[in-house]
C-alpha positions as a LaTeX table, in Angstrom:
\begin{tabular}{lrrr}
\hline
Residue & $x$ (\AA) & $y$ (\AA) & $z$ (\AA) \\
\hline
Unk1 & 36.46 & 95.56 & 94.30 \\
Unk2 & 39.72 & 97.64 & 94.07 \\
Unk3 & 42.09 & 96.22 & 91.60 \\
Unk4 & 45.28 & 98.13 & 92.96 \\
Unk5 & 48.90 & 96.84 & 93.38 \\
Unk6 & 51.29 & 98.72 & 95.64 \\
Unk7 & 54.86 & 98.73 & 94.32 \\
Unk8 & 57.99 & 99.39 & 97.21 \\
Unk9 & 60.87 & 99.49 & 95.63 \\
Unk10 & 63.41 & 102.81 & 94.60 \\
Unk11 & 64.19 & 101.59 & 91.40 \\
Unk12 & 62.01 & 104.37 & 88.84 \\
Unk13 & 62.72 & 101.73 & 86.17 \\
Unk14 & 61.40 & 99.26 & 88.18 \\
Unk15 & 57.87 & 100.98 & 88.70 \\
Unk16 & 58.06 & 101.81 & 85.58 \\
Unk17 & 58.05 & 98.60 & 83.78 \\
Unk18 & 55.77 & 97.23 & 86.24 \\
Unk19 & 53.07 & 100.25 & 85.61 \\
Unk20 & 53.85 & 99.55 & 82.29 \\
Unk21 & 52.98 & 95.41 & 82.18 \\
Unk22 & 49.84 & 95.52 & 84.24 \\
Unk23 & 48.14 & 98.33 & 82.45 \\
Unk24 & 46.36 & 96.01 & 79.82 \\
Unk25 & 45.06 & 94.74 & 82.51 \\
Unk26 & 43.13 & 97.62 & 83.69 \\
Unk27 & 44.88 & 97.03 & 86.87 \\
Unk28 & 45.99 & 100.88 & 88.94 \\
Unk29 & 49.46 & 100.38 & 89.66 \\
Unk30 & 50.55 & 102.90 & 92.86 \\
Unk31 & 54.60 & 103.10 & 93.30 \\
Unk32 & 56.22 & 104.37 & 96.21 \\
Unk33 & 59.70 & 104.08 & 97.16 \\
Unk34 & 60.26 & 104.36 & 100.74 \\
Unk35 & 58.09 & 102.23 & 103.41 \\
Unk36 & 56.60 & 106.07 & 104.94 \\
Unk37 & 55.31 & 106.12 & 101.40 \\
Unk38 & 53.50 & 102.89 & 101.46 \\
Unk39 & 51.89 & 103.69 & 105.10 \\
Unk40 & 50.07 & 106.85 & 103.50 \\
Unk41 & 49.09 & 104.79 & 100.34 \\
Unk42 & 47.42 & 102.01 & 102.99 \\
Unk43 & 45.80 & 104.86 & 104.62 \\
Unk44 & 44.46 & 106.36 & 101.20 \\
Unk45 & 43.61 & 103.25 & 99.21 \\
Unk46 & 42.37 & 99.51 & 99.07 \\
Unk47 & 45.29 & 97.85 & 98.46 \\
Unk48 & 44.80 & 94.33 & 96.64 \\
Unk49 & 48.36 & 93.21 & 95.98 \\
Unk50 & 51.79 & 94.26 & 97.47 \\
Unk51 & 55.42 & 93.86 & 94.90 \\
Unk52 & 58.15 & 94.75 & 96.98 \\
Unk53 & 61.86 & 95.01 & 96.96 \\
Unk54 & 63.40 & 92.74 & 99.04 \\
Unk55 & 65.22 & 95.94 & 100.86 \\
Unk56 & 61.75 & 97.22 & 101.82 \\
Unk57 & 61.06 & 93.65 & 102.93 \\
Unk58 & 63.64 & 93.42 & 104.97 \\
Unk59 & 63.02 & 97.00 & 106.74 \\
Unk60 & 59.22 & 95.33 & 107.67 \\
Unk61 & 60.70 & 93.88 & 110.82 \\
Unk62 & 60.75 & 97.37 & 112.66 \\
Unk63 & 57.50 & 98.43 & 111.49 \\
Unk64 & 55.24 & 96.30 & 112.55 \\
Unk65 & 52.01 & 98.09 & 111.88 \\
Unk66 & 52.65 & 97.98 & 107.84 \\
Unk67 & 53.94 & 94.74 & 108.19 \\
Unk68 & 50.88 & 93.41 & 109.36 \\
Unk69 & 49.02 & 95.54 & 106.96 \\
Unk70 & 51.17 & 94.28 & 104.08 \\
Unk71 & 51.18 & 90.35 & 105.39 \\
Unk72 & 47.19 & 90.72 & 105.12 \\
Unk73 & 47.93 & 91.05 & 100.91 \\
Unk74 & 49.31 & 88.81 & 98.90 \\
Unk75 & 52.57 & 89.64 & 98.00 \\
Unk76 & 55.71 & 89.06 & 95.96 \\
Unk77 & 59.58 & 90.00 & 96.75 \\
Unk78 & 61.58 & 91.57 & 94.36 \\
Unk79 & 65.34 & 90.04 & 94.47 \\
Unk80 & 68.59 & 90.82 & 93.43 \\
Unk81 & 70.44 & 87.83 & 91.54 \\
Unk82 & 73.27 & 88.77 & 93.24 \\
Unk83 & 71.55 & 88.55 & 97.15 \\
Unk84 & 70.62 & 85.21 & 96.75 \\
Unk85 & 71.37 & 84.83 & 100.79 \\
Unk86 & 67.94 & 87.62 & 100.97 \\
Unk87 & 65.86 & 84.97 & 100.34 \\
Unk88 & 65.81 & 83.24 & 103.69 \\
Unk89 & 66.12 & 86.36 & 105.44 \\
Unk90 & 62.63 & 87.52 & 103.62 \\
Unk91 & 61.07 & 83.88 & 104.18 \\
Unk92 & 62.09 & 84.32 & 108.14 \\
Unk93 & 59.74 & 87.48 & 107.36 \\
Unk94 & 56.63 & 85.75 & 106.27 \\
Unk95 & 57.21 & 86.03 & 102.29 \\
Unk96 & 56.89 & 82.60 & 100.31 \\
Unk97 & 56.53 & 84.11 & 96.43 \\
Unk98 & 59.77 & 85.32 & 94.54 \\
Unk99 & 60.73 & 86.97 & 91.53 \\
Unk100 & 64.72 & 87.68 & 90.45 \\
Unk101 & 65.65 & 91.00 & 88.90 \\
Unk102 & 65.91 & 91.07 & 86.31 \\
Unk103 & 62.85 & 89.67 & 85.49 \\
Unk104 & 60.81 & 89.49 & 82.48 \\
Unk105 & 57.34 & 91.04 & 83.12 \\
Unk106 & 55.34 & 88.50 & 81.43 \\
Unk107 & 56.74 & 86.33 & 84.30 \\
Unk108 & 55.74 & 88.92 & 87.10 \\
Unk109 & 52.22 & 89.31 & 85.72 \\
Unk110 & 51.91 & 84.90 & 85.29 \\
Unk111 & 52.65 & 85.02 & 89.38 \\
Unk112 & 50.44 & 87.66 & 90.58 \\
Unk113 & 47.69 & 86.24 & 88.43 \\
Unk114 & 48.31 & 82.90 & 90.12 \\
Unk115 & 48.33 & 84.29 & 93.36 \\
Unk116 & 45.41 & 86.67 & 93.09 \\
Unk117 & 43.23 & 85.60 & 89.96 \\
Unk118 & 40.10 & 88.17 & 90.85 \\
Unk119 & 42.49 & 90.64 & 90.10 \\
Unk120 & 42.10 & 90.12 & 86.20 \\
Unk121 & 38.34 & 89.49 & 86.49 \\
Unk122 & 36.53 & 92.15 & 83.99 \\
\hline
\end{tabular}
């Protein structure tokens, strides 16, 4: 099985730090940062877990071909503390997991392992 997670978000530091807390894991971390991106990555690789800034999430409702693709995955939302109003907005979108930048990683890692728990299978 693939152990990949997809990262949409334009924030390098962002991807970054991600890349950076699932690599003990032995977990390939692909970041993109525009939803055209993410399209070619779901055409190129088998995508196990989607982390996703809630402006990408947002943008899902006119491209409804990723959407689906990225609904199929579990998935967590990336918000801003200071668009706390986002969060309905990106449950009306199908999202239900959460995390508020800035987050600790540790925190990010505890939620996608509770989500999708095959993923840190050796």
């Amino acid at each position: 099985m693939a152990r990949i997670i997809l990262v949409i978000d334009d924030s390098v530091a962002i991807q970054k730090v991600i890349k950076i807390a699932f690599s003990k894991y032995k977990i390939h971390v692909v970041s993109v940062s525009s939803l055209d991106d993410a399209a070619k990555v779901f055409l190129s690789e088998e995508i196990s877990f989607v982390i996703l800034g809630s402006v990408f999430a947002l943008k899902l409702e006119q491209r409804v071909q990723l959407r689906s693709k990225i609904s199929s995955k579990p998935a967590v939302v990336l918000l801003s503390q200071h668009a706390k109003g986002d969060q309905k907005k990106v449950t009306a979108q199908g999202f239900e997991e959460f995390v508020y930048k800035p987050f600790r990683p540790n925190d990010l890692v505890s939620i996608v392992k509770r989500m999708n728990p095959s993923l840190f299978e050796e």
